[in-house]
C-alpha positions, -999 to +999 in steps of 0.1 A: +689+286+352+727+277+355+718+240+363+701+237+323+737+244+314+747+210+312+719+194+294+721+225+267+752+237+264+767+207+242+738+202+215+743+239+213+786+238+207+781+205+188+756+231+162+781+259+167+809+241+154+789+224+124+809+241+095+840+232+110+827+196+110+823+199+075+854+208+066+874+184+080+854+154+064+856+172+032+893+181+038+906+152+025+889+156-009+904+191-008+941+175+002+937+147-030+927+173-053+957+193-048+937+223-036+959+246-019+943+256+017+933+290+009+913+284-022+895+252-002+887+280+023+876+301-004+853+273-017+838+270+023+830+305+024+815+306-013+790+270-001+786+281+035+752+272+032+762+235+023+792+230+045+767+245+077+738+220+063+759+190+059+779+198+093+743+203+111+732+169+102+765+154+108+768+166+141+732+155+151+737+123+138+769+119+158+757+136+191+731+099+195+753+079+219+750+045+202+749+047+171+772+077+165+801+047+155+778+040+127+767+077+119+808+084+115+810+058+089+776+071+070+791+112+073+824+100+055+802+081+027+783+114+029+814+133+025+826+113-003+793+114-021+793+153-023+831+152-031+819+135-065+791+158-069+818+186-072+841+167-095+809+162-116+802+198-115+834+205-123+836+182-158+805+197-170 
């Protein structure tokens, strides 16, 4: 019962919390591309999907105690990766 709490309760937050994740590695693509905050919300809410999926794995790959330093590193490559897949999308 109650005593599960503590070995469930913060893979389950750390899922909860996954399209926030999202957003703030992708924020700072939004903040150099001179998107104003509500239409970088906007865009979240139109790839919910994506910013869950990315978040998800993300959060995962940081909840392993020792190698979450070098999970941080590979999100914000991630991050910056998808940032030019939307500035690609956005030339063509």
């Amino acid at each position: 019962g109650i005593s599960l709490l503590p070995l469930i309760g913060p893979p389950i937050v750390n899922q909860l919390i996954s399209s926030r994740r999202a957003s703030s590695y992708m924020g700072r693509y939004f903040v150099l591309s001179g998107t104003d905050p509500k239409a970088a919300k906007n865009y979240e809410y139109e790839h919910l999907g994506l910013f869950y999926s990315f978040g998800m794995a993300a959060g995962i790959l940081e909840f392993l105690p020792l190698f979450s330093i070098i999970t941080m590193t590979s999100n914000t490559v991630g991050a910056a990766r998808w940032s030019i897949d939307i500035i690609k999308k956005k030339r063509s």
